[in-house]
N, C-alpha and C positions, 0 to 999 in steps of 0.2 A: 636626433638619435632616439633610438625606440626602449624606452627602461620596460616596457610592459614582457613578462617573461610568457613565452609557450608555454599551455599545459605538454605536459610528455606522455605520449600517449603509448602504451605497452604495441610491442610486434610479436605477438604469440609464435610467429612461424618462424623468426631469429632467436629465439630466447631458450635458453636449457630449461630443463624441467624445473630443474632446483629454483630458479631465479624465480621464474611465474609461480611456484608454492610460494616461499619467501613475501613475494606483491600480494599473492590471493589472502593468506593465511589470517592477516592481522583482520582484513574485513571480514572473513568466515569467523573468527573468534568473536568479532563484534556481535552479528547474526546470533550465535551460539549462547551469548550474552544475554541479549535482547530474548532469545526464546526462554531463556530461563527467568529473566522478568515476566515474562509475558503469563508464566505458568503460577509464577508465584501472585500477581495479579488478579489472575482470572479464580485463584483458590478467594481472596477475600471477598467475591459473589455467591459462596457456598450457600446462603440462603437463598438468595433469587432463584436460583438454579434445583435447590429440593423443591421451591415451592411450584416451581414449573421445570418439571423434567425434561421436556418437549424443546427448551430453548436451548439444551444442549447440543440436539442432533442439527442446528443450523448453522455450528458454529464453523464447522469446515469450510462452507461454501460461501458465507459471510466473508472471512477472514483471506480465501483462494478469491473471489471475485475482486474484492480490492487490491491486493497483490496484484494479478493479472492484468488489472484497468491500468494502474503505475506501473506496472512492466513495461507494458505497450508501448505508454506516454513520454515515456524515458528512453526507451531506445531509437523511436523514431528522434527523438530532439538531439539526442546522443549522435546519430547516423548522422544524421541534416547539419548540426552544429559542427560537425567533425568535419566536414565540407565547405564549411560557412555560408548555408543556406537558411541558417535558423536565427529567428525575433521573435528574443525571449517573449514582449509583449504581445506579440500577435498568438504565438503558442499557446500563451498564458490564457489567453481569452475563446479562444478556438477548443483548447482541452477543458475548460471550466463549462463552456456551453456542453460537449460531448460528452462529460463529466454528469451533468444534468439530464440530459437525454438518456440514456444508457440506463442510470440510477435510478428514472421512474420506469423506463423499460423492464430494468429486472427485475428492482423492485415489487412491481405488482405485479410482474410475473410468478416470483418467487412468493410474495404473500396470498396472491390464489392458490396454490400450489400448498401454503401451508393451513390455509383455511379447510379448504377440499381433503384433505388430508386428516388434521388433527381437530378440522370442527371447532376451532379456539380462533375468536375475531380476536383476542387480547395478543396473541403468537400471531396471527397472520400481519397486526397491524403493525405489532414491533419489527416481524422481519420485513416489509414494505419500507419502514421509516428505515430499519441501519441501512438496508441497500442503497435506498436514495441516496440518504446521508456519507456514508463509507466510499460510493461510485463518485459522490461529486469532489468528494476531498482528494481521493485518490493521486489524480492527476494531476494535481495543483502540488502537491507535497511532492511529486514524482518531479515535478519540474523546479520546485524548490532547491531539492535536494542535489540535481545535477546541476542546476546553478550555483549553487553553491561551491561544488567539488572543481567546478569550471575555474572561480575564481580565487579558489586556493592551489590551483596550477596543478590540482591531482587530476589523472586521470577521473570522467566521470564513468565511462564505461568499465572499469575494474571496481572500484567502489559503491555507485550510485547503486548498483542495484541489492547487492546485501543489504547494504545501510536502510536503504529505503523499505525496503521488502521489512525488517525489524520493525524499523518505526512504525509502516503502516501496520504490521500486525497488534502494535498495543494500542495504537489508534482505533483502528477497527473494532478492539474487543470492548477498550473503553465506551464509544461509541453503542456500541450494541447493549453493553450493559447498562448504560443509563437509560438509555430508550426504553429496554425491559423493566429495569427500577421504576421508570415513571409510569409506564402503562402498568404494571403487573401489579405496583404496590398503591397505587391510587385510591 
């Protein structure tokens, strides 16, 4: 006899409106949560940030590129595992390499871009390191995270990706902001 229980996994195209608000709602309020840490957070950098103006306008694309990397990482694991095509381990180690590839890809993409630009190696070197750094975590957390939801029998496709999209955004910024702390205040 099998005591291991199915996750339940939502039927968007059986379900009333009301019922899918109801499942969505608690994880958007989490999201909503999480953005307002994130804000109250990223205010205690208020000096890093006067003393280099310049490190504010990378924050978008910092914080959307790691989002995005863990979207990706998640939904394909999501897809695949929902099939039972997916090892965790093999994922794990497949998105951590690609994680790292990607991360010095845009990474120095993104820090010649801010060199060429603002003329500041102190800005181009910190946005190089959080990209590396924020693209290789990405993925790893993205897989975390649906593992986890996997083995708390929740759906991970209704949850994993609010949830994670939050955490990575204060990851990310954390991330970003130390990188800039170490270089800027050196």
């Amino acid at each position: 006899m099998d005591h291991e229980k199915k996750v339940i996994l939502e039927d968007d195209d059986k379900e009333p409106e009301i019922k899918l608000i109801q499942h969505r709602l608690p994880w958007l309020a989490l999201g909503l949560l999480g953005g307002v840490i994130a804000t109250i957070f990223s205010s205690q950098f208020e000096t890093l940030l006067s003393r280099n103006i310049s490190l504010v306008f990378f924050i978008p694309v910092i914080v959307y590129i790691a989002d995005a990397v863990g979207t990706q990482t998640e939904t394909i694991y999501i897809r695949d595992a929902s099939r039972g095509k997916a090892k965790f381990s093999t994922y794990f180690i497949k998105e951590l390499l690609i994680g790292i590839a990607v991360g010095i890809l845009f990474g120095l993409s993104l820090g010649v871009f801010a060199y060429l630009w603002l003329k500041s190696f102190e800005v181009a070197l910190t946005i190089t390191l959080a990209m590396l750094v924020n693209i290789t975590v990405a993925p790893v957390m993205a897989l975390l995270v649906a593992k986890f939801l996997q083995k708390e029998r929740t759906d991970p496709a209704l949850g994993a990706g609010p949830f994670t999209t939050v955490l990575q955004d204060i990851v990310s910024l954390g991330i970003y902001f130390l990188i800039a702390s170490i270089i800027i205040f050196r």
